[in-house]
VEXTI-425065 format. One record per residue (C-alpha): residue number from 1; x, y, z; residue in one letter. Coordinates in steps of 0.1 Angstrom, whole numbers. Example, Ala and Ser with C-alpha at 12.3 -4.5 7.8 and 13.67 -1.06 7.14 Angstrom:
% VEXTI-425065
  pos   east  north     up  code
    1    123    -45     78     A
    2    137    -11     71     S
//
This chain:
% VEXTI-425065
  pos   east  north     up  code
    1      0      0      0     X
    2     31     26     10     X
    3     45     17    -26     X
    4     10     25    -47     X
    5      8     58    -23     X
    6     42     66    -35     X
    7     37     57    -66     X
    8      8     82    -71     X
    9     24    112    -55     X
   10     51    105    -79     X
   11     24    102   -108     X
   12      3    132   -101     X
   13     32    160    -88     X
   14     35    189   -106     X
   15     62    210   -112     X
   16     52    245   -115     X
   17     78    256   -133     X
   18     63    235   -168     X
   19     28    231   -168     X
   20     22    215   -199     X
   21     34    186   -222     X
   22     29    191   -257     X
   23     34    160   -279     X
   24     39    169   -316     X
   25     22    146   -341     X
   26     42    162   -371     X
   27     73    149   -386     X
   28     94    156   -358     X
   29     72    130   -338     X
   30    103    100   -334     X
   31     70     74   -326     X
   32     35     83   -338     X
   33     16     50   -327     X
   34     29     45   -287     X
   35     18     85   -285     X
   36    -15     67   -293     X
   37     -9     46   -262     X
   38      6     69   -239     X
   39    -26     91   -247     X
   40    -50     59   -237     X
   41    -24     54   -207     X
   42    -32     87   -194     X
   43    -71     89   -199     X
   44    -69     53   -181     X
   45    -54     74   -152     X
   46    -86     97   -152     X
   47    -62    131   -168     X
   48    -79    151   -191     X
   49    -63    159   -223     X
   50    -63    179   -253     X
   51    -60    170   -287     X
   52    -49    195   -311     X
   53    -68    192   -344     X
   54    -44    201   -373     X
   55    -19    219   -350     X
   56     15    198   -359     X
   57      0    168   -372     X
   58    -28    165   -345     X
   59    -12    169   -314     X
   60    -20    160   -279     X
   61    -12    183   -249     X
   62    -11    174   -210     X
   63     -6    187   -181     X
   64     26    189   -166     X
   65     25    154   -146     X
   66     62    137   -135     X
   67     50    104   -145     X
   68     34    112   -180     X
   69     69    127   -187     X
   70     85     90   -174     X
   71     58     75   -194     X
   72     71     92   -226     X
   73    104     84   -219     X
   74    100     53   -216     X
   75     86     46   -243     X
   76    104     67   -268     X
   77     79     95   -279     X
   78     89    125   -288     X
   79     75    155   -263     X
   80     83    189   -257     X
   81     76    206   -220     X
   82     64    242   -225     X
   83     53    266   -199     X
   84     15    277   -193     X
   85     20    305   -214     X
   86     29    289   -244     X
   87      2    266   -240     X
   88    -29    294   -236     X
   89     -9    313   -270     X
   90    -15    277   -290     X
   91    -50    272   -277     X
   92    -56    310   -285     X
   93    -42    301   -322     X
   94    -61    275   -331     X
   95    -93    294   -317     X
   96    -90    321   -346     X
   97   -119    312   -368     X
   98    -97    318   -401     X
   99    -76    287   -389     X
  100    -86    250   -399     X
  101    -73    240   -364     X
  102   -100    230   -332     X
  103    -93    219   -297     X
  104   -110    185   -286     X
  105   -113    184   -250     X
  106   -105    137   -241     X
  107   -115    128   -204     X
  108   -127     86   -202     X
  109   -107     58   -218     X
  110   -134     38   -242     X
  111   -138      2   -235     X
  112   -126    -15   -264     X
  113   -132    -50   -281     X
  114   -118    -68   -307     X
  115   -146    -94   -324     X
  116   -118   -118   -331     X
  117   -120   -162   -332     X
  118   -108   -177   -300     X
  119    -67   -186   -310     X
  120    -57   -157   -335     X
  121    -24   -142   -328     X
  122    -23   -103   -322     X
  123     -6   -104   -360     X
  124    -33   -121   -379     X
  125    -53    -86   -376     X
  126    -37    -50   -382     X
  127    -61    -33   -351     X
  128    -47    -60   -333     X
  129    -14    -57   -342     X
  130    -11    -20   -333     X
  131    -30    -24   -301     X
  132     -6    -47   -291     X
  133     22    -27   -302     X
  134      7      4   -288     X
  135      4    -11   -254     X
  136    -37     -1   -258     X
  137    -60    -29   -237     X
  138    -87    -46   -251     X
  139   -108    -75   -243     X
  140   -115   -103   -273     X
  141   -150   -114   -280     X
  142   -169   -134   -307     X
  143   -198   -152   -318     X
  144   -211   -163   -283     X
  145   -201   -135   -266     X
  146   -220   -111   -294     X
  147   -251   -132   -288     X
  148   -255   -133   -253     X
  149   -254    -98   -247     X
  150   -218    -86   -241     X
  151   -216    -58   -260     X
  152   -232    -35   -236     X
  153   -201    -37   -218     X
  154   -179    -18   -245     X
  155   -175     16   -260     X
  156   -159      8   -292     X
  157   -159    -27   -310     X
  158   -136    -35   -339     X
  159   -143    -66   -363     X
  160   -115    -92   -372     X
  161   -115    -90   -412     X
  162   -138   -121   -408     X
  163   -168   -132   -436     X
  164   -200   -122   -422     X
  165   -219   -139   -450     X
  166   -210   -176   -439     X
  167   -187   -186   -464     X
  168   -156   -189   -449     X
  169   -142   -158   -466     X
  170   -145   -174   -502     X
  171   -114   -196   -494     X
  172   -128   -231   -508     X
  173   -117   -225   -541     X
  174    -78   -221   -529     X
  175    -76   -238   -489     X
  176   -108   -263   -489     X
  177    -83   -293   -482     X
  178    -60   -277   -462     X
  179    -65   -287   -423     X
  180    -67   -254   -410     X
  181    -98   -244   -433     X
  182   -114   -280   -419     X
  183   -106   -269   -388     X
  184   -121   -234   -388     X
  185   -156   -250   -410     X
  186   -155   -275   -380     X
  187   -154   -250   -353     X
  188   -180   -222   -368     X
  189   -205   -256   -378     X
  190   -200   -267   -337     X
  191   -204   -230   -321     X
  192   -236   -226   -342     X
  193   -252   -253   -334     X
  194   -244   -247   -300     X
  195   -262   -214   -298     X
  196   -293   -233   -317     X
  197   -287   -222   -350     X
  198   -283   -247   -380     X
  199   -262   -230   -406     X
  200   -235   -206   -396     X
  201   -246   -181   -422     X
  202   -278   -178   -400     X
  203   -255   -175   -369     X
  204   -233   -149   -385     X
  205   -263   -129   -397     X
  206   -273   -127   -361     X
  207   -241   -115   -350     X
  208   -244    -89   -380     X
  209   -274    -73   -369     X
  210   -268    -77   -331     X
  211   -237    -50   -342     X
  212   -256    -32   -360     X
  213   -280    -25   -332     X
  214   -250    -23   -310     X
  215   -240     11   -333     X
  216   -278     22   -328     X
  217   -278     25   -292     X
  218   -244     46   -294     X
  219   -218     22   -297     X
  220   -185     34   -319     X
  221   -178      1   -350     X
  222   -144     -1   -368     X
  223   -136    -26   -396     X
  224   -110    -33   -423     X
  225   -108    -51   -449     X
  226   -133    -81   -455     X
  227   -154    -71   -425     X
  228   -164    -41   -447     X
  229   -183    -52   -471     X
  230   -192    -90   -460     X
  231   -210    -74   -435     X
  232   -231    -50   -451     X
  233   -237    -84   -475     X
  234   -250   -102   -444     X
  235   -275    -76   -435     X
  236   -287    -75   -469     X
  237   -292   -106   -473     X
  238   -317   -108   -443     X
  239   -345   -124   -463     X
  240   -323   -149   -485     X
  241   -298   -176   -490     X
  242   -265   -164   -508     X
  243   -247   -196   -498     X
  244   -240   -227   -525     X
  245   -240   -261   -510     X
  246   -208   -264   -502     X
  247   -209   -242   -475     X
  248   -243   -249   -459     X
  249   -254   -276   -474     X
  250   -280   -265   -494     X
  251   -280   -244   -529     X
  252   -284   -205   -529     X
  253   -318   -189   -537     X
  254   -315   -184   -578     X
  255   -332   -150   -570     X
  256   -311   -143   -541     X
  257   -298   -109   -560     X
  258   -332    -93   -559     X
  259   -345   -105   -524     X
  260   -310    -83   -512     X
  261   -327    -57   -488     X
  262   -302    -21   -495     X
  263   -321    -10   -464     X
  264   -307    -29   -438     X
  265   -271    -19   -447     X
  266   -249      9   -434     X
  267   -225     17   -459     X
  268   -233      0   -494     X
  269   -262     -5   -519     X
  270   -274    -15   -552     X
  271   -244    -40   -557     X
  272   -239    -73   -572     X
  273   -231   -105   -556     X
  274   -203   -126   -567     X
  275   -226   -159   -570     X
  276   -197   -182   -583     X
  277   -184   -201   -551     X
  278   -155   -208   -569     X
  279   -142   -167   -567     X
  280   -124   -153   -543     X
  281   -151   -123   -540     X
  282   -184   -113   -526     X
  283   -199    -85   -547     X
  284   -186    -59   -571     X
  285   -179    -29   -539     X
  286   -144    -41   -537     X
  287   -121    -26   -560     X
  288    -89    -49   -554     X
  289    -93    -58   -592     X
  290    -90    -21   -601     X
  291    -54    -18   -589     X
  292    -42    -42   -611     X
  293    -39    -12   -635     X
  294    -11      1   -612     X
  295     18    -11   -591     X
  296     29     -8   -555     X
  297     52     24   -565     X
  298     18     43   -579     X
  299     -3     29   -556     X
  300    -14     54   -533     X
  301    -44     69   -516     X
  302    -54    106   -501     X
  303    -70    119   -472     X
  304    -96    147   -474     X
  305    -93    179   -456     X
  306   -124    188   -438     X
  307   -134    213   -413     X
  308   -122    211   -381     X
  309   -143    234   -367     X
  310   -176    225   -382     X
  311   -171    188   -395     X
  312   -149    177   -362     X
  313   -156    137   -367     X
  314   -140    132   -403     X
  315   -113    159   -390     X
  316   -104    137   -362     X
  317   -104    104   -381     X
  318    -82    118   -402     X
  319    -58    132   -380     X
  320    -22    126   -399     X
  321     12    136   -406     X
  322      7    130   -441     X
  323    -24    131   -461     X
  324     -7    110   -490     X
  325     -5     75   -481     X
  326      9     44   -495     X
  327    -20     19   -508     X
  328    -22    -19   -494     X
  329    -43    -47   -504     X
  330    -67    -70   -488     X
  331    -99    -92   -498     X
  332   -115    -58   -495     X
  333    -88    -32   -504     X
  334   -114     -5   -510     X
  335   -147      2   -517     X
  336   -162     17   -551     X
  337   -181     46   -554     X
  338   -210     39   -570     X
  339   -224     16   -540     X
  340   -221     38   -518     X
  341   -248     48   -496     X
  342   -252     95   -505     X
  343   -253    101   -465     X
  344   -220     80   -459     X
  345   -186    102   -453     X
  346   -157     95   -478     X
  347   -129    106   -458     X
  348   -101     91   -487     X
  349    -99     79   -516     X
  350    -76     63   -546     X
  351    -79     96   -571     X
  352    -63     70   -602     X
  353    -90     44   -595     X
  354   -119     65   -583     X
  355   -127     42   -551     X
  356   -125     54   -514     X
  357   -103     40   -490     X
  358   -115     49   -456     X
  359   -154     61   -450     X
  360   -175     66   -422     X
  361   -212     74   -412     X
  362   -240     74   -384     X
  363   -267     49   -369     X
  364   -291     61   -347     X
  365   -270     70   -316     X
  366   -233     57   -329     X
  367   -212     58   -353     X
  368   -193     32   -377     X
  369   -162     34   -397     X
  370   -148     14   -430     X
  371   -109     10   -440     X
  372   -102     -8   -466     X
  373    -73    -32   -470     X
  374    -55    -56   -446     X
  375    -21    -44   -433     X
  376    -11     -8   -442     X
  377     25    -18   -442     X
  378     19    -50   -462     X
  379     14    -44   -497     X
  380      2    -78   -509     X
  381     -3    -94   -475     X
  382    -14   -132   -483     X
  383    -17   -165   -458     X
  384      7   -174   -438     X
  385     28   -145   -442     X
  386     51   -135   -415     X
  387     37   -108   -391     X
  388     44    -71   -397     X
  389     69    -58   -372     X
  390     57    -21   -362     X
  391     92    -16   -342     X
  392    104    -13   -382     X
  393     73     14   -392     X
  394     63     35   -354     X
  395     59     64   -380     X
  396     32     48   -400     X
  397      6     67   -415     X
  398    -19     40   -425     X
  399    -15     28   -389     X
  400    -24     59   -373     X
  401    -59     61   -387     X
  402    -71     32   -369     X
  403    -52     48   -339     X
  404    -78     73   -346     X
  405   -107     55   -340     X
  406    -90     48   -310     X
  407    -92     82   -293     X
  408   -123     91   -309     X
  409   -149     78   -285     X
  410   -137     96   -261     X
  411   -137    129   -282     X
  412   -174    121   -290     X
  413   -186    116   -250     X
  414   -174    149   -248     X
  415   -185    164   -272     X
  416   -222    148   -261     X
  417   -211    159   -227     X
  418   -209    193   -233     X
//
């Protein structure tokens, strides 16, 4: 007990002569993604901070606190102590309403879950990866979980890039007699059954639209890659059977197409599905065939610029250092156009292809998020692939928009606060 008191003095003392700790998030910044963490670090220790909209890259300033200063240290971020003064002349600059620049005030760590399968290494996933890296908790949940009711007990959910349509992502054609594809049919046939379901597309579908009503009663959703669009897929398909026999045992519907229900989906509508279970595809959002036309040199994407004082959600989620950044592929490497849904935010997009990257919109009382692709520091990332090792990219731009999402829940209860 003497040791935690100790330990809090030593957290918590401030030295008067420095009252705040400005963290640039501009190129001088020697580790974007464990700012990310300290910044969740300090919100865990119930510390409000500010995040600087557009000022240096999206910076965050803190008070003047002995142990954030140790925390920084320690984990090699790049920080600059400046005295009060300083501080209330940047807050004062980024009031003038001629700058694009807005202070966001963060006070309560979100609770964060990752919907991943029970055994999947932080690596298999990119929001996993850089949680891990970042040193950023979160709690694992999945089809069980989802369905009886824990949910409720998180802010902010993130979606493994898994098939929400019950086909096992499309894999038959390549992996159908490999053991580890066995294993995983094996595994999703046993846990539906065991939550009384008899296909696993019905089970996933109930997972789907337990989410989606999960973002309707406030809660923040973030997916990449094939959790995109084979979950919009899934809730259109509420009134039909998409799935050959091969993977439930029965043939599709032959008008499954026009039984698809555009209304139950967030992000996506008036698409095709890929019918042949033989492709590696769902429908025609995904524009991963589109980059064939260019290579990994040319392949690049851009962020918008929005308003940070008036359109403050897309300005935070695409808080960067950068706003040109280097394309990656996936399943789903990005979404086009012309399916998406007129209310839905494009927040980047491929200007050679015409397809957005990264997009984002409302549901009733939450909000959900799509980026495209599977490991922004992976070009062609493909299975069984050796892991990404973020000690070799802590700069990353593509990595710090999901860092984004991170912090944003807790720029939104403040903003709903207030």
């Amino acid at each position: 007990m003497k040791y935690c008191l100790t330990f809090l003095v030593f957290l918590f003392v401030n030295i008067s002569l420095a009252n705040k700790i400005l963290v640039p998030m501009d190129g001088k910044q020697a580790n974007h993604l464990k700012a990310y963490g300290v910044a969740y670090w300090v919100l865990e220790k119930d510390v409000t901070m500010e995040w600087l909209l557009n000022y240096r890259g999206g910076s965050f300033m803190f008070p003047y606190l002995k142990g954030i200063e140790e925390r920084l240290v320690i984990k090699g971020v790049t920080y600059e102590i400046i005295p009060d003064g300083r501080a209330r002349s940047i807050i004062m600059e980024i009031s003038d309403p001629e700058v694009n620049m807005e202070v966001v005030q963060l006070e309560v760590a979100p609770k964060i879950a990752v919907y991943t399968p029970p055994g999947k290494l932080p690596w298999d996933d990119a929001v996993t990866l850089v949680l891990t890296y970042a040193e950023i908790p979160y709690a694992e949940v999945y089809d069980a979980e989802v369905i009886n009711g824990m949910l409720a007990e998180y802010d902010w959910l993130h979606l493994h890039h898994e098939d929400f349509t019950g086909q096992y992502g499309k894999f038959y054609a390549s992996f159908r007699t490999y053991p580890w594809y066995k294993q995983q049919v094996a595994e999703l046939e046993a846990l539906a059954a065991s939550l009384g379901f008899n296909k696993v597309s019905k089970m996933k579908l109930a997972v789907a639209t337990t989410i989606k009503n999960f973002v309707i009663g406030g809660g923040f959703l973030f997916t990449m890659c094939s959790g995109t669009d084979s979950f919009d897929i899934a809730l259109a398909a509420l009134n039909t059977d998409i799935c050959e026999s091969m993977y439930d045992g029965d043939p599709m519907h032959h008008d499954c197409q026009e039984r698809l229900d555009f209304n139950q989906t967030l992000a996506f509508q008036n698409f095709q599905l890929v019918k042949d279970p033989m492709k590696y595809e769902y429908s025609n959002i995904d524009g991963t065939d589109d980059h064939m036309k260019l290579n990994e040199k040319t392949d690049k994407f851009e962020l918008f610029e929005f308003s940070a004082k008036w359109d403050i959600v897309p300005t935070i989620l695409t808080q960067c250092h950068t706003n040109i950044i280097n394309g990656f592929m996936g399943q789903t490497t990005d979404f086009r156009k012309q399916f998406i849904k007129s209310n839905v935010i494009v927040m980047a997009e491929n200007k050679a292809l015409g397809t957005a990257r990264y997009i984002h919109g409302e549901l009733g009382m939450g909000t959900w998020t799509f980026y495209g692709g599977h490991d922004p520091e992976d070009y062609r990332h493909v299975v069984g692939d050796p892991p990404t090792d973020l000690n070799l990219y802590p700069n990353s731009p593509g990595y710090r928009l999901i860092l984004n999402n991170i912090l944003f829940p807790a720029a939104k209860k403040q903003k709903q606060k207030t």
